[in-house]
ZAKOLVEX-242985 format. One line per field, with one value per residue (C-alpha): y, x, z; residue number from 1. Coordinates in Angstrom, 1 decimal. Each point is the difference from the previous one (the first is absolute). Layout:
<tinus>
y: (Y;...);
x: (X;...);
z: (Z;...);
seq: (NUM;...);
</tinus>
This chain:
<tinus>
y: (85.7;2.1;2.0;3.9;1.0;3.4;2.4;3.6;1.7;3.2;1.0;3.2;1.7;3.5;1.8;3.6;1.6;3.7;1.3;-3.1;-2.6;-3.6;-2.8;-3.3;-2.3;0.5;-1.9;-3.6;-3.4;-3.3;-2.9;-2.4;-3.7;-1.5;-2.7;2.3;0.9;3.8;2.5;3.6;1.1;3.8;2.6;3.0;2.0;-2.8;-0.2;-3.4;0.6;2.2;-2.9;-2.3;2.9;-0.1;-3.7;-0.1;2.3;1.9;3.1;0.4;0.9;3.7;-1.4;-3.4;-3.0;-3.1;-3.4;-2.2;-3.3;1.7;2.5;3.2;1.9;3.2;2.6;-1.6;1.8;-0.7;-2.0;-2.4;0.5;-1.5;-2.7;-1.3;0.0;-1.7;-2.8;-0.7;1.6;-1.8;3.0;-0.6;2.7;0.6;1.5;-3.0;2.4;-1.7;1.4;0.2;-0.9;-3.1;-3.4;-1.8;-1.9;3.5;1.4;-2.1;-0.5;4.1;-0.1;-2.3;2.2;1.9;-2.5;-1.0;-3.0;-0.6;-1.0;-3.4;-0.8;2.9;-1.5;-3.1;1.0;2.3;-3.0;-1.8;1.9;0.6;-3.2;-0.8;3.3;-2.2;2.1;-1.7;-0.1;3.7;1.1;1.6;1.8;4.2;0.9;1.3;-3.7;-1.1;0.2;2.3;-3.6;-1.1;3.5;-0.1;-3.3;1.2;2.9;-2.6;-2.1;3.1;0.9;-3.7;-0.6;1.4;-2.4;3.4;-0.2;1.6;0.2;3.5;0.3;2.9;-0.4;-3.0;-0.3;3.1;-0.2;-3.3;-1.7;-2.4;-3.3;0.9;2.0;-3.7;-1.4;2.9;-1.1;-3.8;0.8;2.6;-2.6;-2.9;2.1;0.5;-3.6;-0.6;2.8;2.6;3.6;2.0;3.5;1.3;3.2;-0.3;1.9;-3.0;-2.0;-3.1;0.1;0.5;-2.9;-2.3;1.7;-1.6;3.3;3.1;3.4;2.7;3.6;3.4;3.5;-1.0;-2.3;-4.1;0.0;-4.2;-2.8;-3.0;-3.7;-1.0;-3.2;-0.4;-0.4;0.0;-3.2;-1.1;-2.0;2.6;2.8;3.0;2.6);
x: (132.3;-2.8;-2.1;-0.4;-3.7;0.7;3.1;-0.1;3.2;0.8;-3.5;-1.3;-3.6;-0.6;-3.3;-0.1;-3.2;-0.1;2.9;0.6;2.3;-0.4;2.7;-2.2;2.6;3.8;2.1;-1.6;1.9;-2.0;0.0;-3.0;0.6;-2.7;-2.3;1.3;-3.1;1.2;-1.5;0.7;-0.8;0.8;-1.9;-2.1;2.3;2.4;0.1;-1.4;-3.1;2.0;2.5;-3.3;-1.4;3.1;0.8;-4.1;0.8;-3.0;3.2;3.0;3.5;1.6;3.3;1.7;-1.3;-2.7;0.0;-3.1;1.5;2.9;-1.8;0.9;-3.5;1.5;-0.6;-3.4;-3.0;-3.4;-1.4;3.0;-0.2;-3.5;0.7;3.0;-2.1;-3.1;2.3;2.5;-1.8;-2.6;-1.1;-2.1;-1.1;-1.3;-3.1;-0.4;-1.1;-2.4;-2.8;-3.5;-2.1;1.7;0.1;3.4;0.3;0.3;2.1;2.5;-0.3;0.5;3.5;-0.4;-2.0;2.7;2.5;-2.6;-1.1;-3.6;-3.3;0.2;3.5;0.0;-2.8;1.3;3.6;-2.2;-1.7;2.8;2.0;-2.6;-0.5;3.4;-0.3;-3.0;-2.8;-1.3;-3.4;-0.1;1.1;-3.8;0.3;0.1;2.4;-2.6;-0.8;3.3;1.6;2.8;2.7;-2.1;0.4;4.0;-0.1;-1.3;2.3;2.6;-1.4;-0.3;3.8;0.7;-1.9;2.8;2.5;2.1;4.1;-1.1;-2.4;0.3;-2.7;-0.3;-1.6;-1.5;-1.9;-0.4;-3.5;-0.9;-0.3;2.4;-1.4;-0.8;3.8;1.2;-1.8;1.3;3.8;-0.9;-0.9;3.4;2.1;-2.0;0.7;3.8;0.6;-1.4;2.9;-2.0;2.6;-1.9;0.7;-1.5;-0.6;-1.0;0.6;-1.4;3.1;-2.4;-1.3;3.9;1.3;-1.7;2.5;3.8;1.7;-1.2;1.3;-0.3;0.2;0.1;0.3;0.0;3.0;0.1;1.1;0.3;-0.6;0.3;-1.2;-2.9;1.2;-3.2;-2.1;-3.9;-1.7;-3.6;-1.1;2.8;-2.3;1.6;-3.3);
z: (100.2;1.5;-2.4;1.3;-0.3;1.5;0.1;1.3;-0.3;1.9;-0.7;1.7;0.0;0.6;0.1;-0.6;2.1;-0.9;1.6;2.2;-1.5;2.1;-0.9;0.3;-1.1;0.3;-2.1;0.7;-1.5;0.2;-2.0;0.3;-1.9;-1.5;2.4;3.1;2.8;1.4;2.4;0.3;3.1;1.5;2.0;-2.0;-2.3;-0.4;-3.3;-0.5;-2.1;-1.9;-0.8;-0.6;-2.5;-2.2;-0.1;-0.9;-2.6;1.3;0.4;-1.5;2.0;-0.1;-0.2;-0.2;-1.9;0.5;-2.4;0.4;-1.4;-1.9;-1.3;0.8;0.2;1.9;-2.6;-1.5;-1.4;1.2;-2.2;0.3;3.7;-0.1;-2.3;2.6;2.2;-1.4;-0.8;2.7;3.2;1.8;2.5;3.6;2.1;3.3;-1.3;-2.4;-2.9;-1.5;-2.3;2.0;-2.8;-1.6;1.2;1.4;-3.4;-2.0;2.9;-1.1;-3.2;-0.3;-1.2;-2.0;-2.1;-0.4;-0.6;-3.1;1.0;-1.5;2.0;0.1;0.7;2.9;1.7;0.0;1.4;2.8;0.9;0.2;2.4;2.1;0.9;0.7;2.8;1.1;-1.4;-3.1;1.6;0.5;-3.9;-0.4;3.2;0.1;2.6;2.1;0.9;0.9;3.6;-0.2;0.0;-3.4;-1.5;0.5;-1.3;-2.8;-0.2;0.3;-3.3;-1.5;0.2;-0.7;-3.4;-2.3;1.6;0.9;0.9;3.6;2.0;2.3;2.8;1.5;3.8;-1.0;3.3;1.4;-0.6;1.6;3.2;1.3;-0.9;-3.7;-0.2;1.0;-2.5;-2.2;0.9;-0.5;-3.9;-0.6;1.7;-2.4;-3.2;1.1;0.9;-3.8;-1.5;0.3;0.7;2.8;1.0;3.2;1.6;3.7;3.4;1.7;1.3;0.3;-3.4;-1.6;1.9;-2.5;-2.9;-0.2;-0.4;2.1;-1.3;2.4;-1.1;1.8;-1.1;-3.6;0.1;0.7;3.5;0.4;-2.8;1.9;-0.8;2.6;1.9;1.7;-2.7;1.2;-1.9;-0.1;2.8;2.1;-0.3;1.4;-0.1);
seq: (1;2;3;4;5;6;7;8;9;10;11;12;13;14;15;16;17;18;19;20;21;22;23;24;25;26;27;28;29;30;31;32;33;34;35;36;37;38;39;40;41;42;43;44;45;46;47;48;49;50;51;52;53;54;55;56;57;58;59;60;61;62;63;64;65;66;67;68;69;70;71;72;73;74;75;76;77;78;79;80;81;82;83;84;85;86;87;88;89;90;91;92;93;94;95;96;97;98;99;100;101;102;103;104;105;106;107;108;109;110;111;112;113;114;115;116;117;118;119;120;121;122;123;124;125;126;127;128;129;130;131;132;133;134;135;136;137;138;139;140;141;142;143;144;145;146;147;148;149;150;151;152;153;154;155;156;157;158;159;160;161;162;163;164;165;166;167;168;169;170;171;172;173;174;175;176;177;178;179;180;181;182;183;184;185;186;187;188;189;190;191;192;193;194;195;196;197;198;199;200;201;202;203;204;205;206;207;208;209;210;211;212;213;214;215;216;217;218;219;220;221;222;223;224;225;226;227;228;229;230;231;232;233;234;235;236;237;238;239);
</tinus>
């Protein structure tokens, strides 16, 4: 029987802007099993970072419910908000998000920190997965002397290195050219073939045929979810 990672059900979000009330989300139902590969894909004001926010637990819905692995964390406080998070979310970014001053060994090894790791035994997990991204011999490297593929690498490690339940990337290569967001696309479809669940926001229709399931949303409601039957593989590259 599949395992559900991810289950909205009839959730809505709406965002009250002084007078101005703007219904982001409108009763959405999706349910996500684990080792799945997804994109969202919609036009600006769809809803789709809005539905990538909540089931992030970055935001919580208005109405309606989400469970992240069975457990309901609709009406969740902060703190535990952040401590979902920490543990079952691996988050990418377009903008990568890494801190300036540290190296790509305590870029990823951040959460860890949190998680309570000590020194030792998060340096040595840090290394680890950035090797298996291919950067081991970059783990002393600021981000300043990385190419902008190597620094979403590392943003990639870095969202890897508690061994989350998802992994949601938000524009993963918006910000690079595309060679490197091939090579970007090589290493998501890598880490799905090896179990990894994969969550993707994209407006690129290139970039979201690489995903098995492509979600399309529209004025704050899922419009299609359809399984992709022409699944773009390495050594197919369709960008």
């Amino acid at each position: 029987m599949e395992q559900s990672v991810i289950q909205t059900e009839n959730i809505s979000k709406i965002y009250r802007m002084g007078s101005e009330t703007v219904e982001a989300l409108k009763s959405v139902t999706i349910n996500i099993n684990k080792g799945e590969y997804v994109a969202f894909m919609g036009p600006s004001g769809s809803g789709k970072s809005t539905l990538m926010n909540i089931i992030g637990c970055l935001d919580t819905p208005t109405n309606g419910r989400y469970k992240l692995g069975g457990q309901d964390v609709s009406d969740m406080t902060e703190n535990e908000l952040a401590e979902i998070r920490n543990k079952e979310i691996g988050f990418v970014f377009q903008t990568f998000n890494l801190l300036p001053r540290q190296s790509s060994l305590e870029n990823v090894a951040l959460p860890l920190i949190y998680a309570g790791f000590n020194k030792y035994d998060r340096q040595e997990r840090a290394l680890e997965v950035l090797t298996s991204v291919g950067l081991g011999d970059r783990a002393y490297h600021k981000p300043n002397e990385l190419s902008g593929g190597q620094r979403q690498r590392v943003a990639i490690a870095r969202a890897l290195v508690n061994n989350p339940s998802i992994i949601l990337a938000d524009e993963p290569t918006g910000n690079l050219d595309t060679k490197t967001s091939y090579e970007i696309m090589e290493l998501f479809q890598r880490l799905h073939d090896e179990g990894n669940t994969i969550v993707m926001v994209t407006h690129e229709d290139d970039i979201a045929k690489y995903a098995h399931r492509v979600v399309r949303m529209r004025d704050g409601l899922v419009e299609t979810d359809e399984i992709n039957n022409d699944i773009t593989r390495v050594g197919t590259p369709a960008i």
